[in-house]
C-alpha positions as CSV (number, residue, x, y, z in Angstrom):
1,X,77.1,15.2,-3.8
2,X,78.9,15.6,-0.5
3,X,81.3,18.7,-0.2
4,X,84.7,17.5,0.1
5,X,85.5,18.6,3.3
6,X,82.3,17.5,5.1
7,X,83.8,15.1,7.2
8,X,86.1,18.3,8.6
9,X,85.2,19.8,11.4
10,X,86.6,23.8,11.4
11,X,87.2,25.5,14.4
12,X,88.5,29.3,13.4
13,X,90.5,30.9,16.3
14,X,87.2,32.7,17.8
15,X,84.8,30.0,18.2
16,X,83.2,30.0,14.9
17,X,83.1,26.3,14.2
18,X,81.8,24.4,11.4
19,X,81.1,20.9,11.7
20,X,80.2,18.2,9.5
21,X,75.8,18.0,9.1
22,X,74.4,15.1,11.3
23,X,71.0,13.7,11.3
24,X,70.8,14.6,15.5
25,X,70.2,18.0,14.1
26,X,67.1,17.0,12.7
27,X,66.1,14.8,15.9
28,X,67.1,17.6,18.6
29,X,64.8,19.6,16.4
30,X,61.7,16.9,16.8
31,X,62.6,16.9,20.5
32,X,62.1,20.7,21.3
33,X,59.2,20.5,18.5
34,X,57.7,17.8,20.4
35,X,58.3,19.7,23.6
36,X,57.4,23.5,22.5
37,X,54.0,21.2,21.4
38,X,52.9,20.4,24.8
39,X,53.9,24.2,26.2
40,X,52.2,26.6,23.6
41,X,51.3,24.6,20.4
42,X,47.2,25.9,21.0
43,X,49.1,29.4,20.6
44,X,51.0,29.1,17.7
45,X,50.7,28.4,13.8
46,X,53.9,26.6,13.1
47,X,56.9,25.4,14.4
48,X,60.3,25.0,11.7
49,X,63.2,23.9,12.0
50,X,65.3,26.6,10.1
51,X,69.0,27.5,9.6
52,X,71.7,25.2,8.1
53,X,71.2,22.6,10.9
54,X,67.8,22.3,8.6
55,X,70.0,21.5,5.6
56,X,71.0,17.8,5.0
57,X,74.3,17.6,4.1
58,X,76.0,20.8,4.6
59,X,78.7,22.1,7.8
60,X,77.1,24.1,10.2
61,X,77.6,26.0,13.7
62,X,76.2,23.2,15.8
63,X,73.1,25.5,16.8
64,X,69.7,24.4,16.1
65,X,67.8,27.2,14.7
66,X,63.6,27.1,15.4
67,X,61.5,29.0,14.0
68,X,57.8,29.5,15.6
69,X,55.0,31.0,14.1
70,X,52.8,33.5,15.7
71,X,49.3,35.4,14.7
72,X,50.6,38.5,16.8
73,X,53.9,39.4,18.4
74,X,51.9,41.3,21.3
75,X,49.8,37.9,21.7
76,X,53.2,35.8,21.7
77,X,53.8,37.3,25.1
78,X,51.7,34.4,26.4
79,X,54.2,32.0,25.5
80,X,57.4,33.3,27.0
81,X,56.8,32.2,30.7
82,X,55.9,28.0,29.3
83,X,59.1,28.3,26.8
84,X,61.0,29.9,29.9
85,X,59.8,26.8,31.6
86,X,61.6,24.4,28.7
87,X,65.0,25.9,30.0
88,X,65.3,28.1,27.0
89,X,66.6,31.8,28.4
90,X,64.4,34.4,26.4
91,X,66.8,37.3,25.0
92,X,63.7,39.9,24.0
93,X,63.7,40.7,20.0
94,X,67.7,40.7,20.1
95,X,68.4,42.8,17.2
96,X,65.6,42.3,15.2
97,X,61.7,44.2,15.6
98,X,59.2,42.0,16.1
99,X,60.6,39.0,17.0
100,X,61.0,37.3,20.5
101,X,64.8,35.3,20.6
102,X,65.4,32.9,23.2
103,X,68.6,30.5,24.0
104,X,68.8,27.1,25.3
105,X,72.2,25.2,26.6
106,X,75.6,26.1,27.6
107,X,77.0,26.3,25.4
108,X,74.1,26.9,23.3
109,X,72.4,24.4,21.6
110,X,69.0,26.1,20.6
111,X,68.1,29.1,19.2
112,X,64.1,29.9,18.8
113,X,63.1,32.7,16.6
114,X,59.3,33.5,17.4
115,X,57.5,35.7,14.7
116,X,54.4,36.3,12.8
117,X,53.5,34.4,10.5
118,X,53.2,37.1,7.9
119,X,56.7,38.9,8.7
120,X,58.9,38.7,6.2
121,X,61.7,37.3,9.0
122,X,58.8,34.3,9.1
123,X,59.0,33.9,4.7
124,X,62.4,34.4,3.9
125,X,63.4,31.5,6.7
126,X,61.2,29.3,5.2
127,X,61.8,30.3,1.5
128,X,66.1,30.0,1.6
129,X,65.6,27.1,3.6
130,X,63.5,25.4,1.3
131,X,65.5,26.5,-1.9
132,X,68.7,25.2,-0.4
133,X,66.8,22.1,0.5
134,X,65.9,21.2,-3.3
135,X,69.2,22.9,-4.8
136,X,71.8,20.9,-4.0
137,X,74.8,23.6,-6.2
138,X,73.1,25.9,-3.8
139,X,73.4,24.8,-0.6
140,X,77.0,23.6,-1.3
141,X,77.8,26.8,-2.6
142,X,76.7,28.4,1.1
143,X,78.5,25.7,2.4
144,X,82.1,27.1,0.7
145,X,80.8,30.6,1.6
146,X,80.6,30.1,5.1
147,X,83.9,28.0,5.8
148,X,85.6,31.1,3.9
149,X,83.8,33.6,6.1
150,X,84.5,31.8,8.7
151,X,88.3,31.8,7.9
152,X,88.1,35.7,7.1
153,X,85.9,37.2,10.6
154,X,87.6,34.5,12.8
155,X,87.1,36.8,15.9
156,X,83.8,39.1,14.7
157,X,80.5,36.6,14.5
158,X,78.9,39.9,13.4
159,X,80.9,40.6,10.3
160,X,80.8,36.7,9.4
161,X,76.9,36.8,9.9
162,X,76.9,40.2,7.6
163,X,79.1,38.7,4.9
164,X,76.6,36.1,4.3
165,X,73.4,38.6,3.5
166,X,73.9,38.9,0.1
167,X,74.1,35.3,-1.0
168,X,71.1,34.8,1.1
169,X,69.9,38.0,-0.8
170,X,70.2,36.1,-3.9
171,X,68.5,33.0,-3.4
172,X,65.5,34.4,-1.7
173,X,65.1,36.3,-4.9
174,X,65.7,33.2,-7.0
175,X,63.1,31.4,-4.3
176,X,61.1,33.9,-5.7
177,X,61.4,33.9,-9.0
């Protein structure tokens, strides 16, 4: 069942937008898969397409988030300059140990997340984006929880990315079991 306010695109004062899912999300993401392939795929175990872009049927920022999997963070270093090379602008682990971030586009278009493929960054990606995936009351539910963060931390992206780590909380333990 579609949300009822999927067709909506929601634009809070600060740039937080929410706009209505689209399959390009899902064929940008083959693109830089495809592309991130013929730069490093010999040095890496996986490449995902994560996030709420990776969601059919739910309002996202219209970032697509990749996820690429790694043996070894010191190892990954290899890959920088070639992903450099794909236009995406690498940002170091941005916040979070163990991980290299880069950006691609202006305005952004692309964020890739590299990490190890036993971090627990690398699981819970896979694990909430795969529960939303087959639980449809779910990923609605983070649908409403977002356009109301949105709304509430129109001018902090920090707050509204905060806001959301419980429900994520939740379903990676549900996920779990």
């Amino acid at each position: 069942m579609r949300s009822p306010h999927a067709s909506r695109s929601t634009r809070p004062a600060d740039g937080i937008r929410l706009v209505s899912w689209t399959p390009a999300w899902a064929e940008r993401f083959r693109a830089e898969r495809a592309e991130l392939e013929r730069a490093v795929g010999d040095r890496v175990l996986a490449i995902e397409h994560i996030g709420s872009t990776s969601i059919p049927g739910i309002r996202a920022k219209p970032v697509v988030d990749i996820c690429v999997a790694v043996e070894s963070f010191e190892a990954a270093r290899a890959t920088l300059q070639p992903i450099e090379a794909l236009a995406y602008v690498y940002r170091g682990e941005h916040g979070i140990a163990g991980r290299h971030f880069f950006q691609k586009g202006d305005p952004r278009e692309v964020n890739l997340h590299m990490v190890e493929i036993t971090s627990e960054e690398w699981q819970r990606h896979i694990v909430f984006r795969d529960y939303l995936r087959g639980h449809r009351d779910a990923a609605l539910e983070y649908e409403a929880l977002k356009q109301e963060l949105a709304e509430l931390h129109a001018s902090d992206i920090e707050a509204y990315a905060a806001a959301k780590t419980p429900f994520v909380r939740k379903i990676i333990a549900l996920a779990r079991g």
